[in-house]
PDB file of N, CA, C and O in Angstrom:
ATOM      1  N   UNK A   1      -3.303 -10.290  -4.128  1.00  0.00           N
ATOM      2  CA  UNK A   1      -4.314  -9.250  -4.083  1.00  0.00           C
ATOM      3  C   UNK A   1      -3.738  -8.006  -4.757  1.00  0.00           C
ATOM      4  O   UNK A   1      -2.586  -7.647  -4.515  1.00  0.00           O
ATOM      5  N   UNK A   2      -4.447  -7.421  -5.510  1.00  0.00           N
ATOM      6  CA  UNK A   2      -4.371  -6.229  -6.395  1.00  0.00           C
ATOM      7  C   UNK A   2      -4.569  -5.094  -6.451  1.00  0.00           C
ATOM      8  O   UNK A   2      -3.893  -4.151  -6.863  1.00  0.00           O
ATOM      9  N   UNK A   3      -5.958  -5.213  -5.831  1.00  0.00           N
ATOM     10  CA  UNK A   3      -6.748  -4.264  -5.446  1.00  0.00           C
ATOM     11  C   UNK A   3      -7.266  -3.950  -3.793  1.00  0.00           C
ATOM     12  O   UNK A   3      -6.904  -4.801  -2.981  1.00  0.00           O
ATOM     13  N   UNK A   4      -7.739  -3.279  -3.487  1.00  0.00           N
ATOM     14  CA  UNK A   4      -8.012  -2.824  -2.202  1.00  0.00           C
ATOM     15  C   UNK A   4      -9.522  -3.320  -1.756  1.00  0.00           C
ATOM     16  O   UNK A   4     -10.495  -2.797  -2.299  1.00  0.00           O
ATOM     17  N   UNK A   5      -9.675  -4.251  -0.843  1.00  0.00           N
ATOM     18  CA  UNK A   5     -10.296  -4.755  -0.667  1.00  0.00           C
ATOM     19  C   UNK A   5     -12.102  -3.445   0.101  1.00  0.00           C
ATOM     20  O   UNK A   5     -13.330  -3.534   0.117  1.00  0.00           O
ATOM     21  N   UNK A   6     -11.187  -2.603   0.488  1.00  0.00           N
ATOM     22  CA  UNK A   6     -11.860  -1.228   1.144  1.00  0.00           C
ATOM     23  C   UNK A   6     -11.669  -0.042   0.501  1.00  0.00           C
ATOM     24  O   UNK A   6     -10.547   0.400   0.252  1.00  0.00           O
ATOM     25  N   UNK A   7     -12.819   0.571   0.179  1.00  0.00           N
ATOM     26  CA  UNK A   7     -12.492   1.505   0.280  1.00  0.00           C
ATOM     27  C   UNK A   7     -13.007   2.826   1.583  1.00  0.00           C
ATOM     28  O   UNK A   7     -14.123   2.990   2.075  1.00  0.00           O
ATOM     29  N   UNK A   8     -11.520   3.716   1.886  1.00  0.00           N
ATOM     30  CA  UNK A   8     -11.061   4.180   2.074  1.00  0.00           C
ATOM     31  C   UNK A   8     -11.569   5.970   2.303  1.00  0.00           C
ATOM     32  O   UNK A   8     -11.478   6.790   1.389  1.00  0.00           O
ATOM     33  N   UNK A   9     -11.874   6.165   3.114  1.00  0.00           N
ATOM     34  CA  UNK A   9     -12.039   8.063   3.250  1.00  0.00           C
ATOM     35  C   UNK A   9     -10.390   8.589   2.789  1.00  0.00           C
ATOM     36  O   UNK A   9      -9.349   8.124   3.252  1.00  0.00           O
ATOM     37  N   UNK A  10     -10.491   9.487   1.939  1.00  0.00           N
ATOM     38  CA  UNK A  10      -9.425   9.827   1.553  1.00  0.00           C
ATOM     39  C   UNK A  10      -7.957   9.402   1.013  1.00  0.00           C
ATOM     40  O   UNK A  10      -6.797   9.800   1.123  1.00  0.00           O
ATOM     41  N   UNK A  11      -8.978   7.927   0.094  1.00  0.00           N
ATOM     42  CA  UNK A  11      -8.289   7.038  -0.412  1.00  0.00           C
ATOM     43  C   UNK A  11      -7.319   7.299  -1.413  1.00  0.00           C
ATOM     44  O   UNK A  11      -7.902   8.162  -2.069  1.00  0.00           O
ATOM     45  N   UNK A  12      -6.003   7.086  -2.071  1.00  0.00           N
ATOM     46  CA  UNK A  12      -5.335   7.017  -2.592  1.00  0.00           C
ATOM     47  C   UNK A  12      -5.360   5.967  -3.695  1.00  0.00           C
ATOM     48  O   UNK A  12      -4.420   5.207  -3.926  1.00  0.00           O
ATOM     49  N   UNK A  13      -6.516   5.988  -4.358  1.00  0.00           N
ATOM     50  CA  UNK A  13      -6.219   4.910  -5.518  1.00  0.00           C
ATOM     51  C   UNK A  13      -6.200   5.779  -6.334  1.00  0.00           C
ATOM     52  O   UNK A  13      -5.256   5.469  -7.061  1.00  0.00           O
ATOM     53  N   UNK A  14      -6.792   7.025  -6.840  1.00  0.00           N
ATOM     54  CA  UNK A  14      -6.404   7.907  -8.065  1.00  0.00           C
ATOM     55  C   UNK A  14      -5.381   8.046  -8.766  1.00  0.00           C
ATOM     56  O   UNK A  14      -5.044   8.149  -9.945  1.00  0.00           O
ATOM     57  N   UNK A  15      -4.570   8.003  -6.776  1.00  0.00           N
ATOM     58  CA  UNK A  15      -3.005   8.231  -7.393  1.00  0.00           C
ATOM     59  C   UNK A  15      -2.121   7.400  -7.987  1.00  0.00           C
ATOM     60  O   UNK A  15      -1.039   7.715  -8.484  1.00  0.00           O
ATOM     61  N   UNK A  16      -2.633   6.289  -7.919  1.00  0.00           N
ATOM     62  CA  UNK A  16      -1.807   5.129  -8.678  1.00  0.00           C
ATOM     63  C   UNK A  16      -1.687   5.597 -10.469  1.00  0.00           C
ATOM     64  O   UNK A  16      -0.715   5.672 -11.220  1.00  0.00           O
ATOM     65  N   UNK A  17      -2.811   5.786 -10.628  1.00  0.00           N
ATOM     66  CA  UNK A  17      -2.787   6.434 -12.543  1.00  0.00           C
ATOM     67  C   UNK A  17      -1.560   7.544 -12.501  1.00  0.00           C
ATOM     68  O   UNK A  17      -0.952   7.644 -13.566  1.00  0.00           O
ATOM     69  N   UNK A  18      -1.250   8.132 -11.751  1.00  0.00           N
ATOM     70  CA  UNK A  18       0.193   8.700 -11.803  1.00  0.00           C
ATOM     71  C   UNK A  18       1.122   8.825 -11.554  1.00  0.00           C
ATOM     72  O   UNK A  18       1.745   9.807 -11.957  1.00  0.00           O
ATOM     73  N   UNK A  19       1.737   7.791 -10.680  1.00  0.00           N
ATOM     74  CA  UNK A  19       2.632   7.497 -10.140  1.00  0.00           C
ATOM     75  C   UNK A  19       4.039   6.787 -10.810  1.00  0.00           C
ATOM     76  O   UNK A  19       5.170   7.257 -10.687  1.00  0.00           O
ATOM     77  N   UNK A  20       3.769   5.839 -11.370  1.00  0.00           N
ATOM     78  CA  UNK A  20       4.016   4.737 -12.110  1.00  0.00           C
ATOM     79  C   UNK A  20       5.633   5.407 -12.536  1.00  0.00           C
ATOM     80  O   UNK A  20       6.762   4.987 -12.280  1.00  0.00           O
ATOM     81  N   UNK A  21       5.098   6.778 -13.389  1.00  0.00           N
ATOM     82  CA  UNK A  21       6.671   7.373 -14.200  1.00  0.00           C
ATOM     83  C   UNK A  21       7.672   8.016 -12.726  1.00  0.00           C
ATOM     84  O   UNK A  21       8.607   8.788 -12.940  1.00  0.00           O
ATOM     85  N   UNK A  22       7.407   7.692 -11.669  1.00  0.00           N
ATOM     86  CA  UNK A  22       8.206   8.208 -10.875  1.00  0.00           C
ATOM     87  C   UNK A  22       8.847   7.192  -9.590  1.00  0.00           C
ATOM     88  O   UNK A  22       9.451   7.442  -8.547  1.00  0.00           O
ATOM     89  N   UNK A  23       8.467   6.172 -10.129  1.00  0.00           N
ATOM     90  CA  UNK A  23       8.610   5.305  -9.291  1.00  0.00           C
ATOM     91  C   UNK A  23      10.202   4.143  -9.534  1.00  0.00           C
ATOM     92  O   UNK A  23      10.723   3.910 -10.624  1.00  0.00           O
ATOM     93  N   UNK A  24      10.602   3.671  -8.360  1.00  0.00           N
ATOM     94  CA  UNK A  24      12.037   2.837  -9.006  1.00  0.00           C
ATOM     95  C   UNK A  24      11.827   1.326  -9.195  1.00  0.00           C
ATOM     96  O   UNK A  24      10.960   0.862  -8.455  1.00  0.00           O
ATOM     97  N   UNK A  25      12.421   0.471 -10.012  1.00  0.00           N
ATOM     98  CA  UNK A  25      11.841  -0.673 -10.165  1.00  0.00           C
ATOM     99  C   UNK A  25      12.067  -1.845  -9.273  1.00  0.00           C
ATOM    100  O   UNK A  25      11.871  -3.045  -9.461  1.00  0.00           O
ATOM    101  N   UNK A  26      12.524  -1.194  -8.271  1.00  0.00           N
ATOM    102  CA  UNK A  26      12.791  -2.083  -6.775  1.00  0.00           C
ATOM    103  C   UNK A  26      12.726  -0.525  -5.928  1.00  0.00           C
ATOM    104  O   UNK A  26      12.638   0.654  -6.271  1.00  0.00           O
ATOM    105  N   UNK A  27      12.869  -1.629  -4.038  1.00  0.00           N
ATOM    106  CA  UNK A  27      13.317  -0.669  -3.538  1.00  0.00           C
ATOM    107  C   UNK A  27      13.466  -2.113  -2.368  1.00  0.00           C
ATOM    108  O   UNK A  27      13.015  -3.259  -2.356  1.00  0.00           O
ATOM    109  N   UNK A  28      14.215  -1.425  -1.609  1.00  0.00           N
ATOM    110  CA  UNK A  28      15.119  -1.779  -0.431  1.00  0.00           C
ATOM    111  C   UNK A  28      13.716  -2.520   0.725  1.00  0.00           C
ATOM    112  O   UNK A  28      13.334  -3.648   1.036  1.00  0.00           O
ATOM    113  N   UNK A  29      13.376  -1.246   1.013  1.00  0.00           N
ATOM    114  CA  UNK A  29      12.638  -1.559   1.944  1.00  0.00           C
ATOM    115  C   UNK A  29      11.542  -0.698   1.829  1.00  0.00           C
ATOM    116  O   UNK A  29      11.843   0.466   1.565  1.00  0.00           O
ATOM    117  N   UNK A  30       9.909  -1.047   2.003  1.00  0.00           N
ATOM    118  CA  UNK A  30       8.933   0.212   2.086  1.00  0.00           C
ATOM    119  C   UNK A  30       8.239   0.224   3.107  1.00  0.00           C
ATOM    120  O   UNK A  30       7.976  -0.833   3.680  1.00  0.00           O
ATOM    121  N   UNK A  31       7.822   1.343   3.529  1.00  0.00           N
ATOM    122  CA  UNK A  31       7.064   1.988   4.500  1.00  0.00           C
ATOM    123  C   UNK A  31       5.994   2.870   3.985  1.00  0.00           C
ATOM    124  O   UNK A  31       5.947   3.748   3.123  1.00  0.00           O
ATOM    125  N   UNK A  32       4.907   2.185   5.044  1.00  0.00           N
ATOM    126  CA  UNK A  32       3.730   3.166   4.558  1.00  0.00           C
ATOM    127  C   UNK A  32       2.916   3.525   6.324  1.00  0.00           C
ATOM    128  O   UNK A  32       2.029   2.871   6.872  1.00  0.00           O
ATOM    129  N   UNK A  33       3.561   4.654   6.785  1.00  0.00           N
ATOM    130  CA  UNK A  33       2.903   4.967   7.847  1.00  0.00           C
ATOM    131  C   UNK A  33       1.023   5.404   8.602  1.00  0.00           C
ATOM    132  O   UNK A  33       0.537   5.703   9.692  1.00  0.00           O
ATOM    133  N   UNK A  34       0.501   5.150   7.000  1.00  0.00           N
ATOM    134  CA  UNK A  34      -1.121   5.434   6.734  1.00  0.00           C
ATOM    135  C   UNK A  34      -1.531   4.786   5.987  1.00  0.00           C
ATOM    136  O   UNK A  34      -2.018   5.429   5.057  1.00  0.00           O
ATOM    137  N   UNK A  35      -1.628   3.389   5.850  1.00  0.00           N
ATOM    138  CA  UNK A  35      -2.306   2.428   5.018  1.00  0.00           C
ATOM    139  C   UNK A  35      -3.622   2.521   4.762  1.00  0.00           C
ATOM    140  O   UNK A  35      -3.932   1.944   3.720  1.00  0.00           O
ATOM    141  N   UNK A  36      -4.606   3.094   5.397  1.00  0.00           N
ATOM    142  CA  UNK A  36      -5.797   3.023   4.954  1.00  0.00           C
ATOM    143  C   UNK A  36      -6.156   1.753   3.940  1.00  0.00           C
ATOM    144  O   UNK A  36      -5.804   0.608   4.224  1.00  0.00           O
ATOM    145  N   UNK A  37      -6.799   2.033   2.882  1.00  0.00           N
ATOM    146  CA  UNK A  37      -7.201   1.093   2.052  1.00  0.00           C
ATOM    147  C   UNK A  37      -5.953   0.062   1.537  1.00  0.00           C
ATOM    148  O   UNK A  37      -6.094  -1.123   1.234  1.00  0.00           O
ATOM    149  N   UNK A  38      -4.997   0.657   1.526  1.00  0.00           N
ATOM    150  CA  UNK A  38      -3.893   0.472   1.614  1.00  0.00           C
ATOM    151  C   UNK A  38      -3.414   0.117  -0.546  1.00  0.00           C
ATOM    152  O   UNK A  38      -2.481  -0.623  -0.855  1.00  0.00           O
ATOM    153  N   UNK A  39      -4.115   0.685  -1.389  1.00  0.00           N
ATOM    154  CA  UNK A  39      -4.028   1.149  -2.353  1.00  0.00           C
ATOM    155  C   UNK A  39      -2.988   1.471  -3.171  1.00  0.00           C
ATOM    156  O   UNK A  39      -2.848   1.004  -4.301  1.00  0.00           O
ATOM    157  N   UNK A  40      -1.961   2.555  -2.446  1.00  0.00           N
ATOM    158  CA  UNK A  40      -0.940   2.837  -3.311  1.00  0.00           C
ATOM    159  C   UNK A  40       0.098   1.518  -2.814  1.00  0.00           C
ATOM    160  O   UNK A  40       0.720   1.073  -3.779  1.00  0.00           O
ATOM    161  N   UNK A  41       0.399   0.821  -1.522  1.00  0.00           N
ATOM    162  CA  UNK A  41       1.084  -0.330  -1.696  1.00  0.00           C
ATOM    163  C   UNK A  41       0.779  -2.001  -2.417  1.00  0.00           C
ATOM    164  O   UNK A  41       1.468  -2.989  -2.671  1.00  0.00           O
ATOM    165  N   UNK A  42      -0.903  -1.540  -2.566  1.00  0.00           N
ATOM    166  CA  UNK A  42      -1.242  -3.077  -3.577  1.00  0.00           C
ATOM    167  C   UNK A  42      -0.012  -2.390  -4.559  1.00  0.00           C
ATOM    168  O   UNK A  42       1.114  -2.879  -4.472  1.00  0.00           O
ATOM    169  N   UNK A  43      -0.242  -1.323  -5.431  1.00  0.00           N
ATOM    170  CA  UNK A  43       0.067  -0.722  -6.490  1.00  0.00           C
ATOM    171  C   UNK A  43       1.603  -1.109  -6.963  1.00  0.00           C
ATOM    172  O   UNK A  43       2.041  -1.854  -7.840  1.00  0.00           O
ATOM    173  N   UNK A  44       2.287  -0.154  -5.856  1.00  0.00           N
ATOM    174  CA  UNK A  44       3.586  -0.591  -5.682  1.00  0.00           C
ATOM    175  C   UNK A  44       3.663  -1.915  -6.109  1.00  0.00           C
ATOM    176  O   UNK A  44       4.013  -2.273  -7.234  1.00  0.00           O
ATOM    177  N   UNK A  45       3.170  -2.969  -4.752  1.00  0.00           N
ATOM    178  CA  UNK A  45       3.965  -4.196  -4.697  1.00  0.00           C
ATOM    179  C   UNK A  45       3.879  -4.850  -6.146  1.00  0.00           C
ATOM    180  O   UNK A  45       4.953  -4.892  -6.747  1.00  0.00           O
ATOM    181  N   UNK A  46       2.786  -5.356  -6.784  1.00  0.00           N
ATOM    182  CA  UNK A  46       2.406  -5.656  -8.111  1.00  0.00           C
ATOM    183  C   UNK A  46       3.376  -5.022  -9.018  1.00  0.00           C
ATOM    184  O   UNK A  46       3.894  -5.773  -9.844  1.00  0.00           O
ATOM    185  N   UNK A  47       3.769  -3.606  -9.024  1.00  0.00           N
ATOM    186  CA  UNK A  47       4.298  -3.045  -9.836  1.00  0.00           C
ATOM    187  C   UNK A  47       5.874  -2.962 -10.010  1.00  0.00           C
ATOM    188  O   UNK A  47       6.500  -3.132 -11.056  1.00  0.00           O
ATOM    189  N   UNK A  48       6.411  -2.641  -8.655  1.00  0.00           N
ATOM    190  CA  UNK A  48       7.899  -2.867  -8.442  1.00  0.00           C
ATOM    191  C   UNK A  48       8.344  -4.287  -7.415  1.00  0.00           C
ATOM    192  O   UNK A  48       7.556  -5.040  -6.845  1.00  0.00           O
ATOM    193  N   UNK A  49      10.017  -4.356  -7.407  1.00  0.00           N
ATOM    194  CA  UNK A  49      10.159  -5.753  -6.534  1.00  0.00           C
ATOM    195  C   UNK A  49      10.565  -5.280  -5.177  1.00  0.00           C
ATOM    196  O   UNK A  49      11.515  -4.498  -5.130  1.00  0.00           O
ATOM    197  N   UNK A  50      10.058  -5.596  -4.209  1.00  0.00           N
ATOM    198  CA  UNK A  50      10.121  -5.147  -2.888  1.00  0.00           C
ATOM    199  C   UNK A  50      11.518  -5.789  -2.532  1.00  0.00           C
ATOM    200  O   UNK A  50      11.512  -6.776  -3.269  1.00  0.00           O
ATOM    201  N   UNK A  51      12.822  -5.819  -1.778  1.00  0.00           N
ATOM    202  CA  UNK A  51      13.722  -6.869  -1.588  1.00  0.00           C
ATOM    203  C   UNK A  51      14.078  -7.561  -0.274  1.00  0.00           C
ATOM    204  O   UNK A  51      14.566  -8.592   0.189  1.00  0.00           O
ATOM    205  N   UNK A  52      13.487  -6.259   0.085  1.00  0.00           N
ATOM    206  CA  UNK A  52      13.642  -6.968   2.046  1.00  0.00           C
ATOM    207  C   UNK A  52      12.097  -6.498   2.819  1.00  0.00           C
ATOM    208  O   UNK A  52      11.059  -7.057   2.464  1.00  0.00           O
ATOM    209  N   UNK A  53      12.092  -5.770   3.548  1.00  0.00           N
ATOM    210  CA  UNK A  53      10.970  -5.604   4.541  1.00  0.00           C
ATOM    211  C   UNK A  53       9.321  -4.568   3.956  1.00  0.00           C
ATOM    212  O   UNK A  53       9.550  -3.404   3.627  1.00  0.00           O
ATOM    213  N   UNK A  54       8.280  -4.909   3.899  1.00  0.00           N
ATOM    214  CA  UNK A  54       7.177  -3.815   3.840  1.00  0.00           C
ATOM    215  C   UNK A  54       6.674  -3.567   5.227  1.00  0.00           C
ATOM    216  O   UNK A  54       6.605  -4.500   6.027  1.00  0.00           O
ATOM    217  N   UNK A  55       6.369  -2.515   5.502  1.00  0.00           N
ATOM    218  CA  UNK A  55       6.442  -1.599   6.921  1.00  0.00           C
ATOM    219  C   UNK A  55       5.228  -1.256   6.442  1.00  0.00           C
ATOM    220  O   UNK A  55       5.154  -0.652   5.372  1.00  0.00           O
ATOM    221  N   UNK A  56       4.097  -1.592   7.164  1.00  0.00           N
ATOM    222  CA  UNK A  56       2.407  -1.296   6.487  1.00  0.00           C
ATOM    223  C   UNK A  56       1.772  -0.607   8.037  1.00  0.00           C
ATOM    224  O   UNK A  56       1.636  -1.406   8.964  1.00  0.00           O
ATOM    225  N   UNK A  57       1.468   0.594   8.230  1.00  0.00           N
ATOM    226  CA  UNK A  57       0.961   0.845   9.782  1.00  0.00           C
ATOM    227  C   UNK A  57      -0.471   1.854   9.588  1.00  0.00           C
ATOM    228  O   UNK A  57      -0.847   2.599   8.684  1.00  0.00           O
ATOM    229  N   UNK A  58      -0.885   1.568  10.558  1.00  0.00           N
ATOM    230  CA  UNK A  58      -2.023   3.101  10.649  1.00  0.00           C
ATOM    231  C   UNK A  58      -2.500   2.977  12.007  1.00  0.00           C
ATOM    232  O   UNK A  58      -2.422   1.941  12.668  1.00  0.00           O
ATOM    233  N   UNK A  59      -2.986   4.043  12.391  1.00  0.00           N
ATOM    234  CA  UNK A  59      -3.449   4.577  13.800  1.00  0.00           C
ATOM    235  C   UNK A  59      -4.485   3.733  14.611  1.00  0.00           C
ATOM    236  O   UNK A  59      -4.611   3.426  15.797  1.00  0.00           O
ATOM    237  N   UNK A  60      -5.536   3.366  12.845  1.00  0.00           N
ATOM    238  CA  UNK A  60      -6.867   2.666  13.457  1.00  0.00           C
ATOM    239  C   UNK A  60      -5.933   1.315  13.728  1.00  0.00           C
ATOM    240  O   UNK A  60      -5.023   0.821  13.061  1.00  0.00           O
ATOM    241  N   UNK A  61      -6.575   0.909  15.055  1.00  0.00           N
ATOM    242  CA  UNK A  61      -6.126  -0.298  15.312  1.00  0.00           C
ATOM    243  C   UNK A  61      -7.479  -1.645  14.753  1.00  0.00           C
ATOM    244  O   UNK A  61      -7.328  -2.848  14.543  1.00  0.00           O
ATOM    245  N   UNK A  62      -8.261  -1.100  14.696  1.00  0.00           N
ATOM    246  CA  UNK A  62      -8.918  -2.300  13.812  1.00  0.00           C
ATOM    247  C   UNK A  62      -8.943  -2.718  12.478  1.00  0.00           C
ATOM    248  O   UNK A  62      -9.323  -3.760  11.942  1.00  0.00           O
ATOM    249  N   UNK A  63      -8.439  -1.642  12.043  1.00  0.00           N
ATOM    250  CA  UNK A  63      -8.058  -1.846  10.178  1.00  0.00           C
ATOM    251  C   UNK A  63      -6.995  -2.789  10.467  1.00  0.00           C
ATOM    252  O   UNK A  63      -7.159  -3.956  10.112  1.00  0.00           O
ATOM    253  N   UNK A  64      -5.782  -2.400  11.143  1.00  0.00           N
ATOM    254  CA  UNK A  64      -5.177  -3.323  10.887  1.00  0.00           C
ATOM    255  C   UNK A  64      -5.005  -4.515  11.410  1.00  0.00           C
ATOM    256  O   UNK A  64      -4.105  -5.294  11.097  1.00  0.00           O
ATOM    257  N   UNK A  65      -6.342  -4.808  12.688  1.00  0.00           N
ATOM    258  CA  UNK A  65      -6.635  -6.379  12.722  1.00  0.00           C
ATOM    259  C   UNK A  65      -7.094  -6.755  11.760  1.00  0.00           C
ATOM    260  O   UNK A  65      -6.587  -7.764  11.272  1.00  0.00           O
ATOM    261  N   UNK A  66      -8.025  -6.241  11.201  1.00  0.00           N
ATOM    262  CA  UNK A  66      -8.475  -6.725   9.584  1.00  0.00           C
ATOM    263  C   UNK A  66      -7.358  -7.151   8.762  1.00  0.00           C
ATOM    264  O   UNK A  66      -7.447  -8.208   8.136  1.00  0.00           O
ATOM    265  N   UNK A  67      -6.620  -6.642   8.719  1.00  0.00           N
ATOM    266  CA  UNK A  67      -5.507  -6.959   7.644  1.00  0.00           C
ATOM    267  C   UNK A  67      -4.726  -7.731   7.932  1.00  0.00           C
ATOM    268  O   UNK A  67      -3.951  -8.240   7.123  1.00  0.00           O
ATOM    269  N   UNK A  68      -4.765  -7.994   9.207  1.00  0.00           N
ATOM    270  CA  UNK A  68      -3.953  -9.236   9.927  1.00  0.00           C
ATOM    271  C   UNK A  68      -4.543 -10.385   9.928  1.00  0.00           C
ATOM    272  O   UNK A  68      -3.908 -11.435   9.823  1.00  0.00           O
ATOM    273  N   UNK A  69      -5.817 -10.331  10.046  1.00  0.00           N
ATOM    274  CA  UNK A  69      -6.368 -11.427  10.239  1.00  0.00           C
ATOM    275  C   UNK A  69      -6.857 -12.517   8.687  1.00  0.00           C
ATOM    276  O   UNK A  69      -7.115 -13.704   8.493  1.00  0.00           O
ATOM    277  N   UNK A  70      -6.748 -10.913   7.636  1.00  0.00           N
ATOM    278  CA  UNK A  70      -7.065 -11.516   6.095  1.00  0.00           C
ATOM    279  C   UNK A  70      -5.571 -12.047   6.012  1.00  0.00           C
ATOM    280  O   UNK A  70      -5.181 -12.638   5.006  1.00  0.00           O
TER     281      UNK A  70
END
């Protein structure tokens, strides 16, 4: 998956068009404490190599049965 299956109140896909030049071409481990649509980590993952753990969370607890359950 690539894209964000939701969108998102105060979604973060814009920011992907600028991110890209600041970003490292791995990383250790990522964390995203506000996944929402969850957008800038499609982005990431597709884009750089993750090597150990993604840490994906948010407050709503039904988004992320959704995302558990997809």
């Amino acid at each position: 998956m690539h894209k964000s299956i939701l969108r998102w109140a105060g979604g973060k896909h814009w920011l992907t068009k600028h991110i890209s030049d600041y970003l490292p071409h791995h990383f250790n481990n990522y964390h995203e404490p506000f996944v929402g649509g969850a957008s800038v980590f499609l982005y990431i993952n597709k884009l750089c190599h993750i090597n150990k753990q993604i840490f994906l969370n948010d407050s709503n607890i039904e988004l992320i049965n959704a995302y558990q359950i997809l």
